[in-house]
N, C-alpha and C positions, 0 to 999 in steps of 0.2 A: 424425386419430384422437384421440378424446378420451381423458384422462388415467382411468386407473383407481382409482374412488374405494371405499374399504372399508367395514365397517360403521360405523367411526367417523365417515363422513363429510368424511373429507381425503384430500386426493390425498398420493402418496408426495412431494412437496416441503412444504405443509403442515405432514404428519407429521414431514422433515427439520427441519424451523423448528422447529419444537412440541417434540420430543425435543429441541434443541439448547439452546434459549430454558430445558429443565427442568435441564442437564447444566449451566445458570451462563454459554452463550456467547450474544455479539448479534452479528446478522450486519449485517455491513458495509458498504457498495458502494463503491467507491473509483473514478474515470479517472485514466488514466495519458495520458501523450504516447505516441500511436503512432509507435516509433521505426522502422518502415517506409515512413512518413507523406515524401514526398520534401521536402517543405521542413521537416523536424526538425531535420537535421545543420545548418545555414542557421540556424536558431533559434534550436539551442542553442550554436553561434559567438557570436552577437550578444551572448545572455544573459550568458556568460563572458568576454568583454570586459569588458562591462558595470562587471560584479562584480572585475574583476582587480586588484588593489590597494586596494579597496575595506576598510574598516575591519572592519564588520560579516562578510564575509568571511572574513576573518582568524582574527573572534572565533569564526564559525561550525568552521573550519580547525582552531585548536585545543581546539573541546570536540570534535569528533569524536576528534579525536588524544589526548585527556586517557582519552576512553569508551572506547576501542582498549586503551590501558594496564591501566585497569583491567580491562577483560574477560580481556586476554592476563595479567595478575595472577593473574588464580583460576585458571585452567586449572593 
């Protein structure tokens, strides 16, 4: 069933983009790991070893914890 196009000439996704694109947002497309995926949990074991003592880890470790602080700061 083809999509319904108005007089403007765009389908309603289009038009979603068009409107969004004028409101100041850009749409994104991201993949993620299918965490249903059966060799994920297998994966992400490995990866985390990997990284377990790892320096940059660490560093990673405490700016999330540093950005935690301050977020629970303002509330």
């Amino acid at each position: 069933m083809p999509r319904s196009v108005r007089k403007d000439g765009l389908n309603k996704f289009q038009r979603f983009r068009t409107n969004r694109k004028a409101a100041g947002m850009k749409l994104v497309r991201i993949c993620v790991p299918d965490l249903q995926a059966p060799d994920f949990a297998a994966k992400a074991s490995r990866e985390a070893a990997s990284l377990r003592g790892a320096r940059e880890a660490q560093q990673a470790l405490d700016f999330i914890e540093a950005v935690m602080r301050d977020i629970d700061d303002e509330g």
